[in-house]
DRENPA-3360 file (N, C-alpha, C; in nm, 2 decimals, always signed):
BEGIN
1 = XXXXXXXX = +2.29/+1.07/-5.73/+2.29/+1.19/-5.80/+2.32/+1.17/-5.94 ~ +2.26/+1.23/-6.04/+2.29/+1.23/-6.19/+2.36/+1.33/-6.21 ~ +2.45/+1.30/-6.31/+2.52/+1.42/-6.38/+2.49/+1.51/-6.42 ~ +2.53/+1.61/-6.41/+2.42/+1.76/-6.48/+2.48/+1.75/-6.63 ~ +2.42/+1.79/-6.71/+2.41/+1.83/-6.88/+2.52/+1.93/-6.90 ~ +2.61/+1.95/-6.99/+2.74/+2.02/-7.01/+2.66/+2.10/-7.00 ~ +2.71/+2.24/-7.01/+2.68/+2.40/-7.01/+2.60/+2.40/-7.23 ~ +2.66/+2.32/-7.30/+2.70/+2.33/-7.45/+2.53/+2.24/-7.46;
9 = XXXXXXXX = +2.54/+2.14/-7.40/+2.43/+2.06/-7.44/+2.29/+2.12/-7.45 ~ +2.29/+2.21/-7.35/+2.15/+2.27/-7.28/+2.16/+2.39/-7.35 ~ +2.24/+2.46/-7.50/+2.21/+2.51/-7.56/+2.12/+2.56/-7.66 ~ +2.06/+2.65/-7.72/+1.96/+2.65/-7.84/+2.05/+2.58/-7.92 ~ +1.99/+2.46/-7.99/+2.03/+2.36/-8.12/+2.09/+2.46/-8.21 ~ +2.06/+2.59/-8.21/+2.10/+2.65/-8.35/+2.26/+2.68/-8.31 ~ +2.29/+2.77/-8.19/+2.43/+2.79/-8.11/+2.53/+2.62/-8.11 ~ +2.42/+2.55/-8.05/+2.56/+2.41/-8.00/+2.61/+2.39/-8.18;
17 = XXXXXXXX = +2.50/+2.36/-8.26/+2.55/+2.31/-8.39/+2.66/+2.38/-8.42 ~ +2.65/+2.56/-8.41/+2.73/+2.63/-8.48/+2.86/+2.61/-8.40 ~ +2.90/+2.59/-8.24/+3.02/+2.57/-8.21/+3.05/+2.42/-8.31 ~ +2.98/+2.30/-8.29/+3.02/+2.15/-8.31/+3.07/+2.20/-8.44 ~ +3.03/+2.27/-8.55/+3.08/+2.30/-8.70/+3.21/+2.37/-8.68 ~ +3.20/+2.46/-8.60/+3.37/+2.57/-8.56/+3.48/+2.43/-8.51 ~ +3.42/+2.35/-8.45/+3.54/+2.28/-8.33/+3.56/+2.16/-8.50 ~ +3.46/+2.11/-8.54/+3.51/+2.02/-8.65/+3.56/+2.05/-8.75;
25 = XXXXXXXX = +3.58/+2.18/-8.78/+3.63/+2.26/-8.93/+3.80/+2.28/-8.86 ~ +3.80/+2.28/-8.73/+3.94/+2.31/-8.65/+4.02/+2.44/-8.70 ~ +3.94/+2.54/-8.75/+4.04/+2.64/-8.80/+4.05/+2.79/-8.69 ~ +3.99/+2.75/-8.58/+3.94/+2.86/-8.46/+4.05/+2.80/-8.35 ~ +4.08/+2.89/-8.25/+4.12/+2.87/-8.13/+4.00/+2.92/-8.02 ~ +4.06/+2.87/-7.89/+3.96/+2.88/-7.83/+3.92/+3.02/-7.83 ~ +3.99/+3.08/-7.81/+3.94/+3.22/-7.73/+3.89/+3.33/-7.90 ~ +3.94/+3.26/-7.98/+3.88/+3.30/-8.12/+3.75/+3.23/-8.14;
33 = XXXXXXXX = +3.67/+3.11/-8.09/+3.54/+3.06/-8.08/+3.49/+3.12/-7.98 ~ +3.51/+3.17/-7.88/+3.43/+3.24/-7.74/+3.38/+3.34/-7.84 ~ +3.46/+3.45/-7.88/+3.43/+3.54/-7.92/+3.39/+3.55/-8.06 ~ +3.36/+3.45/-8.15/+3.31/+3.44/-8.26/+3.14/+3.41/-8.17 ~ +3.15/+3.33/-8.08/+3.00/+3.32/-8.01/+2.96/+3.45/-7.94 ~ +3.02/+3.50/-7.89/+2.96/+3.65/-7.85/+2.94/+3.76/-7.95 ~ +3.02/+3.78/-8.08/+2.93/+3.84/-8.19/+2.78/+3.76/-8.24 ~ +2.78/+3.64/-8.29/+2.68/+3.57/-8.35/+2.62/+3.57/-8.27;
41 = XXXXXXXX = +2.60/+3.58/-8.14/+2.47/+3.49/-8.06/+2.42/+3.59/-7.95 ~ +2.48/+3.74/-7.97/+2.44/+3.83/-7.85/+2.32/+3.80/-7.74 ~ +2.20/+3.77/-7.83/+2.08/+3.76/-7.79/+2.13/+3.65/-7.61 ~ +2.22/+3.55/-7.64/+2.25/+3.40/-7.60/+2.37/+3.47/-7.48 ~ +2.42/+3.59/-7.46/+2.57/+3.61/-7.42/+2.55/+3.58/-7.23 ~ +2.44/+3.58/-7.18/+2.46/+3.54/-7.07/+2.45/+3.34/-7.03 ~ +2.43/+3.25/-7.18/+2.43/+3.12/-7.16/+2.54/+3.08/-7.21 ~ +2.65/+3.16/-7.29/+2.72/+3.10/-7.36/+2.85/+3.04/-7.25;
49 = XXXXXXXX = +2.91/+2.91/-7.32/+2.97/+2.80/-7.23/+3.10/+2.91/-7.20 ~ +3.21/+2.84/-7.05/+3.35/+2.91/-7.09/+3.41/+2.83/-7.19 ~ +3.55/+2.91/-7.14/+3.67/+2.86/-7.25/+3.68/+2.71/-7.20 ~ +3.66/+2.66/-7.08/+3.72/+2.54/-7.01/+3.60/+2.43/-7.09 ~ +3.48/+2.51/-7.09/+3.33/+2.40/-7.13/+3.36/+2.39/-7.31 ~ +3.43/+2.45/-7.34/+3.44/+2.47/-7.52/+3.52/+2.37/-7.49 ~ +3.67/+2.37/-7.44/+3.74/+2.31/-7.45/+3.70/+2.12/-7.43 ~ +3.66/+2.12/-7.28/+3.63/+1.95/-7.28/+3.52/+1.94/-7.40;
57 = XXXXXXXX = +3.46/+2.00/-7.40/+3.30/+1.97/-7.52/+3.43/+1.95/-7.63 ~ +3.50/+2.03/-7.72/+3.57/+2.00/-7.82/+3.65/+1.88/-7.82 ~ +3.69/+1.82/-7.70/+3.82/+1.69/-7.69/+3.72/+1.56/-7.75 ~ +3.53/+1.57/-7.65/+3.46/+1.45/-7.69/+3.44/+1.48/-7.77 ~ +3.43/+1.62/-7.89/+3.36/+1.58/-8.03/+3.48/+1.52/-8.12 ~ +3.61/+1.61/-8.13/+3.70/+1.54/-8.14/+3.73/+1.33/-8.21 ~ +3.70/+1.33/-8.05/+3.74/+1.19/-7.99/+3.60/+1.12/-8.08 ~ +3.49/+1.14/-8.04/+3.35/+1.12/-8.15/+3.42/+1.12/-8.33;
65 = XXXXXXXX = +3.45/+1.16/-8.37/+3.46/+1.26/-8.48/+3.65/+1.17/-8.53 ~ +3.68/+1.16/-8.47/+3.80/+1.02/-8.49/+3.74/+0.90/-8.55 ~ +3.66/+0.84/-8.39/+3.61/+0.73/-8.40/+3.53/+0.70/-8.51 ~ +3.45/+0.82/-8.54/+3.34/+0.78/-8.68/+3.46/+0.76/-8.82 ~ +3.54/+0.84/-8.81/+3.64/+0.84/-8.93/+3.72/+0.73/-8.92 ~ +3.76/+0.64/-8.81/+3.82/+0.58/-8.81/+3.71/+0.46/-8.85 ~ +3.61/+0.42/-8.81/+3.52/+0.32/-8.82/+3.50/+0.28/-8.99 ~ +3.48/+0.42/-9.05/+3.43/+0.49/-9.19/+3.54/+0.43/-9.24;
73 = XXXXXXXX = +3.65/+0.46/-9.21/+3.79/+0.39/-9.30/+3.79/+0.27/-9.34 ~ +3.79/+0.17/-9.20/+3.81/+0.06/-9.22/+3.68/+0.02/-9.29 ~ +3.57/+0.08/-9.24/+3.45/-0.04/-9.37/+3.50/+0.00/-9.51 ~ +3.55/+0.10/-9.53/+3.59/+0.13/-9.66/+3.67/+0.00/-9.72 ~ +3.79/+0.01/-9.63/+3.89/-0.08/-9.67/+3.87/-0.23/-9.72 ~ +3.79/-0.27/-9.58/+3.73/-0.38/-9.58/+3.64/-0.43/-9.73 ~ +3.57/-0.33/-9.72/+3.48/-0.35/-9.83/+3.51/-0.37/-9.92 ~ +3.67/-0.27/-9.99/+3.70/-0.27/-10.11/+3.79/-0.43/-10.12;
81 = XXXXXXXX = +3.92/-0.46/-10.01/+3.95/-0.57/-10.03/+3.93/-0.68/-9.99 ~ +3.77/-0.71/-9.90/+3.78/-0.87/-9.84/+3.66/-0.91/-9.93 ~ +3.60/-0.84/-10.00/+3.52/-0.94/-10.05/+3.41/-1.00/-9.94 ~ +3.46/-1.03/-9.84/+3.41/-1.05/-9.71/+3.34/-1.21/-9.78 ~ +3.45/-1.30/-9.82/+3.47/-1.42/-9.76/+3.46/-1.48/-9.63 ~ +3.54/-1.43/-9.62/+3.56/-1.47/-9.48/+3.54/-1.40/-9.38 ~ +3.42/-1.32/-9.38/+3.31/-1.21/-9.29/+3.42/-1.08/-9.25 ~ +3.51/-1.06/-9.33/+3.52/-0.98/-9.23/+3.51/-0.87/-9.17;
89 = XXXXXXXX = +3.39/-0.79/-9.24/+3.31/-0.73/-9.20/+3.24/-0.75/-9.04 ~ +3.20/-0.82/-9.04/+3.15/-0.87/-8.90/+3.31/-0.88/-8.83 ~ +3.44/-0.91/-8.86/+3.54/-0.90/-8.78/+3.54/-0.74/-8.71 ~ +3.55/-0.70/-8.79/+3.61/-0.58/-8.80/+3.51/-0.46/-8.72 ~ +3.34/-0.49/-8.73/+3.26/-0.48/-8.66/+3.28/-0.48/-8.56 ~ +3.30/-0.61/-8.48/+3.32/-0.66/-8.35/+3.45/-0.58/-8.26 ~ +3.56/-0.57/-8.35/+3.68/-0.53/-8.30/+3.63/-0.38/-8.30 ~ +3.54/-0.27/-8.38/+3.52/-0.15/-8.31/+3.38/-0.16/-8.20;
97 = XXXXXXXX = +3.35/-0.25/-8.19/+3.25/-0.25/-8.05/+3.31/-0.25/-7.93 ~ +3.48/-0.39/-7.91/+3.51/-0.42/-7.84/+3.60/-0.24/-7.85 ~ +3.64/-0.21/-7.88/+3.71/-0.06/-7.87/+3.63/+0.01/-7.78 ~ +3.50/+0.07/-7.83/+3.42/+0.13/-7.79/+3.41/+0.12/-7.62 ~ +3.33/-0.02/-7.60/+3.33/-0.06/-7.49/+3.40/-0.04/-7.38 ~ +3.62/-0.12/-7.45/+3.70/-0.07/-7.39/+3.69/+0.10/-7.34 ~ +3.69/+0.15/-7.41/+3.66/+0.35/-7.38/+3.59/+0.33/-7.29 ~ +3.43/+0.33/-7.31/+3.35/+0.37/-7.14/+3.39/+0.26/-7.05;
105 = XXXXXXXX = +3.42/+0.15/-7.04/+3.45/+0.12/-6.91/+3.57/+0.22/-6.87 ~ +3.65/+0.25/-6.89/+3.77/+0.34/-6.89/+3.69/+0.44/-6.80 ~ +3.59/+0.51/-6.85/+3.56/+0.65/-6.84/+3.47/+0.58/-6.70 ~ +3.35/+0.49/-6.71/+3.32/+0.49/-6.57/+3.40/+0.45/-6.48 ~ +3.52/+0.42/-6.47/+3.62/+0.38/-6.40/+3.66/+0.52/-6.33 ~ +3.71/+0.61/-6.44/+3.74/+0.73/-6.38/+3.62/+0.84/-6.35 ~ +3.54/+0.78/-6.33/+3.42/+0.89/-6.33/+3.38/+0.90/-6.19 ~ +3.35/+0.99/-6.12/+3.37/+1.05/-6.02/+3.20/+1.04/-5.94;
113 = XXXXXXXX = +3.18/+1.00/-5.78/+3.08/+1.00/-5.70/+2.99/+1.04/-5.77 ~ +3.03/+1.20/-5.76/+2.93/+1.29/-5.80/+2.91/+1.33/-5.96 ~ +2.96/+1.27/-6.01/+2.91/+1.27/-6.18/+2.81/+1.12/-6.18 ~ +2.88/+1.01/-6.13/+2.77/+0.86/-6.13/+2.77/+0.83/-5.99 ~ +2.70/+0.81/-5.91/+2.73/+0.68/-5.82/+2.76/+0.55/-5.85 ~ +2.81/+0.56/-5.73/+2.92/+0.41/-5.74/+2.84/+0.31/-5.76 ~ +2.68/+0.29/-5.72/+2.62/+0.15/-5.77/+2.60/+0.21/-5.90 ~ +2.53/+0.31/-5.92/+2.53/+0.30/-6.07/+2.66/+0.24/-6.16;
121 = XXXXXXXX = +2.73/+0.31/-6.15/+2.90/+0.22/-6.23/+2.89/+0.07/-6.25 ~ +2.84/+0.04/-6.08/+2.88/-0.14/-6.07/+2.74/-0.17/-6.18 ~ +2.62/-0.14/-6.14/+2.50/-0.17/-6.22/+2.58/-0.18/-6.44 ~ +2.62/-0.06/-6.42/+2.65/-0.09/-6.59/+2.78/-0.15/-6.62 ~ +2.87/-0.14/-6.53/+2.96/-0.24/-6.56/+2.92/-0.42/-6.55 ~ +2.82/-0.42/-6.46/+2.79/-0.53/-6.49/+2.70/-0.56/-6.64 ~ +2.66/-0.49/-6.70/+2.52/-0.48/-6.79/+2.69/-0.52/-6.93 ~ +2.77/-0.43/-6.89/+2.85/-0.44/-7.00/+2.99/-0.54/-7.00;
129 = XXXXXXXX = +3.00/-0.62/-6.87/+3.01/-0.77/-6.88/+2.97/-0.78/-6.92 ~ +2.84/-0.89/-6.95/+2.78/-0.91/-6.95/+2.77/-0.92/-7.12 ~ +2.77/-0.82/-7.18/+2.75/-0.75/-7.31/+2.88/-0.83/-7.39 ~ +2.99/-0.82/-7.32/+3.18/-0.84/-7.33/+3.16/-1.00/-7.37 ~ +3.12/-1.09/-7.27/+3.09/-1.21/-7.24/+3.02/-1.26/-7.42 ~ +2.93/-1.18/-7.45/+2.84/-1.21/-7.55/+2.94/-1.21/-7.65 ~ +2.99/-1.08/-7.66/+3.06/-1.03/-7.79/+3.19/-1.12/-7.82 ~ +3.23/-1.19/-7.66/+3.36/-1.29/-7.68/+3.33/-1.40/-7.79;
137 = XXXXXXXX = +3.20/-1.48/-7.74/+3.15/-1.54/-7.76/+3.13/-1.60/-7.92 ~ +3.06/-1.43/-7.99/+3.06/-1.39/-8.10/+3.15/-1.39/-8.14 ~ +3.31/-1.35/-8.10/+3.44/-1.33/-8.17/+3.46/-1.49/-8.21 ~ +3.46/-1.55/-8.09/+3.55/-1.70/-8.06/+3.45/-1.81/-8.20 ~ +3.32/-1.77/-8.23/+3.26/-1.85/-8.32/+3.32/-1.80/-8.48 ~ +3.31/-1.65/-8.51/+3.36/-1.61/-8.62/+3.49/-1.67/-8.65 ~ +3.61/-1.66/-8.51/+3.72/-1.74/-8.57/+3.69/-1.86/-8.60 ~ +3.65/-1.92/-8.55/+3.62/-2.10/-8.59/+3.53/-2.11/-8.74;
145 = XXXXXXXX = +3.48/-2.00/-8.80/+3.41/-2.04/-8.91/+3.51/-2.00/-9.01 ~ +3.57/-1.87/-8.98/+3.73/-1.83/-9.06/+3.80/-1.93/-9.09 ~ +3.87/-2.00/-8.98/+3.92/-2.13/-8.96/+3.87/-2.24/-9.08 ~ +3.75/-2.26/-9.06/+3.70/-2.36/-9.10/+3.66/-2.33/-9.29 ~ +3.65/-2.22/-9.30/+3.63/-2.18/-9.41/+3.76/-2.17/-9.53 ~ +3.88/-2.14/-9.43/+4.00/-2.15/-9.46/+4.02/-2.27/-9.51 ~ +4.02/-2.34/-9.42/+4.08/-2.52/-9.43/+3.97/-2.53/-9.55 ~ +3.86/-2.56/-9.54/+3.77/-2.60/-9.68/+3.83/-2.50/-9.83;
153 = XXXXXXXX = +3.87/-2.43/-9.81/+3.93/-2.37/-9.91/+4.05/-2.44/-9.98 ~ +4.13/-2.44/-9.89/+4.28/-2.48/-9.87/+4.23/-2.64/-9.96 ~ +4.17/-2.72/-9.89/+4.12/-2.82/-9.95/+4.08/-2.83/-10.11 ~ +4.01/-2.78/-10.11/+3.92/-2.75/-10.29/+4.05/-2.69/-10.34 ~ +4.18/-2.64/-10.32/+4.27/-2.58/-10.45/+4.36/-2.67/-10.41 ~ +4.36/-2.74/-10.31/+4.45/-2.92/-10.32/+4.40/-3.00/-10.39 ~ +4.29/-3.00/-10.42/+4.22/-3.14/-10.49/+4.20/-3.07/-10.65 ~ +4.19/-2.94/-10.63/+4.20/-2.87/-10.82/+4.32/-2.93/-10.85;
161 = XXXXXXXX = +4.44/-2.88/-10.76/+4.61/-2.84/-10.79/+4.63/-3.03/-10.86 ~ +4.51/-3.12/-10.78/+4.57/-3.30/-10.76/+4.57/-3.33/-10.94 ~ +4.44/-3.26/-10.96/+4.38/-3.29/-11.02/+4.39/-3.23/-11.15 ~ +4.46/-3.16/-11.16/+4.58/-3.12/-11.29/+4.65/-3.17/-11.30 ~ +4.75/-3.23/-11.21/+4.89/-3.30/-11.19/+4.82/-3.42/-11.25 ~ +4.73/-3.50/-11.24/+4.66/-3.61/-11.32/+4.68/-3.57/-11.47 ~ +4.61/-3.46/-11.46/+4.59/-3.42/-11.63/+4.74/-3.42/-11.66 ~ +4.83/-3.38/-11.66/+4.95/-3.35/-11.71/+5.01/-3.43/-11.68;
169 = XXXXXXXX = +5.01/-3.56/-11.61/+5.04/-3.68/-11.62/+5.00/-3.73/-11.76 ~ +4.90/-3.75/-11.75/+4.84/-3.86/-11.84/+4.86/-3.76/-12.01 ~ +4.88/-3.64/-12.06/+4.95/-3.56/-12.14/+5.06/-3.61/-12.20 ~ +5.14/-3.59/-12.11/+5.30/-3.59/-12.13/+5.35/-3.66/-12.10 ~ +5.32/-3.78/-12.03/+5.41/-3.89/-11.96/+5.48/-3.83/-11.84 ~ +5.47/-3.76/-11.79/+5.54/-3.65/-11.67/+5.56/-3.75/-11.58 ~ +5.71/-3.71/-11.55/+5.79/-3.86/-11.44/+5.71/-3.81/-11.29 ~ +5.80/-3.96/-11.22/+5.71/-3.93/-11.11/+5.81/-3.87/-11.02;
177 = XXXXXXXX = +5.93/-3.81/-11.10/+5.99/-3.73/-10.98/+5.96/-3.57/-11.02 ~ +5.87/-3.53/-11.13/+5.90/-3.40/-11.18/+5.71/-3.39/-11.05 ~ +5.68/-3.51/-11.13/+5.52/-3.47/-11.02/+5.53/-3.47/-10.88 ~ +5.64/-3.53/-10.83/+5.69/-3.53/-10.68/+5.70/-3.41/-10.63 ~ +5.85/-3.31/-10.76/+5.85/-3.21/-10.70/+5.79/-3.10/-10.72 ~ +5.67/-3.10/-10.84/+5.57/-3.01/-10.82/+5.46/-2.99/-10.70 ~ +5.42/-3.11/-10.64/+5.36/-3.14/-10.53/+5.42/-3.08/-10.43 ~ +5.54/-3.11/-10.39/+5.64/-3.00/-10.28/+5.60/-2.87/-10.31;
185 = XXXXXX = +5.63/-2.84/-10.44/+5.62/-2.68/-10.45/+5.48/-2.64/-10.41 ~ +5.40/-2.69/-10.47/+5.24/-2.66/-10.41/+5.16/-2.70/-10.29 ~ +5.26/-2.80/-10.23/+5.25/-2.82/-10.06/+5.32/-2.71/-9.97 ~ +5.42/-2.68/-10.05/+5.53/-2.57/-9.96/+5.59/-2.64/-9.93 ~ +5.62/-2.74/-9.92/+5.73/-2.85/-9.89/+5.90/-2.83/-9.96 ~ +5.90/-2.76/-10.07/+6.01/-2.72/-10.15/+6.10/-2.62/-10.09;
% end
């Protein structure tokens, strides 16, 4: 058996929009959105959802309407300070997939006979193994190039750092305990 379509979904586009605008402006209560839909939409008053159908329809736009802000944030962030050296854009990517994913398995877990069948569930739980497997895959390589990208870095401002200590040797006559303990300090050894 398939799930039937919320009461909101099966809406005239013009009605569902104008609740999704009321529930994301958040300045209505429920029973103040019923009845803001029963003046605007008379024509509509025998399809309009209950207070119970406003309410779950409001939790997933909600929960939608987080996630996009939350997603939105972090590219922001990301954007403005990683430069994305070291990808991590694509980190960051990955970690809201693996989120996402976490969520519907969640939800087909708790989802009921008669909203999915139970092969159905196993059919996309396995489709999203499956999916998991890939994206691990994907994670476990990006850290090894992080890693590796790191160390090569780390390397090139050792061999700059060497390579001044020369210069400033050969300058100043600089002993070999002052260049000892400059070396600690820029090893971290100090």
């Amino acid at each position: 058996m398939i799930s039937k379509r919320s009461s909101i979904s099966r809406l005239p586009d013009e009605v569902r929009q104008h609740i999704e605008q009321r529930i994301a402006e958040g300045q209505m209560t429920l029973d103040e959105l019923i009845h803001d839909l029963r003046e605007r939409f008379p024509e509509h008053a025998d399809d309009l959802p209950s207070r119970s159908a406003v309410h779950r329809y409001g939790q997933k736009l909600d929960r939608r309407l987080a996630a996009i802000r939350a997603s939105t944030e972090a590219a922001k962030i990301i954007r403005e300070h990683a430069g994305d050296r070291e990808d991590a854009r694509s980190e960051a990517l990955t970690a809201m997939i693996q989120s996402e994913l976490f969520e519907s398995i969640m939800e087909l877990q708790e989802a009921s006979d008669e909203e999915m069948p139970a092969e159905k569930r196993v059919g996309l739980l396995s489709k999203a193994a499956k999916n998991i497997a890939t994206l691990t895959r994907s994670s476990v390589t990006l850290k090894k190039y992080q890693e590796e990208a790191a160390a090569k870095a780390r390397a090139e401002l050792l061999a700059e750092q060497e390579e001044r200590l020369e210069e400033l040797r050969g300058e100043d006559g600089m002993s070999e305990q002052l260049e000892d303990r400059i070396r600690n300090v820029l090893l971290g050894k100090a």
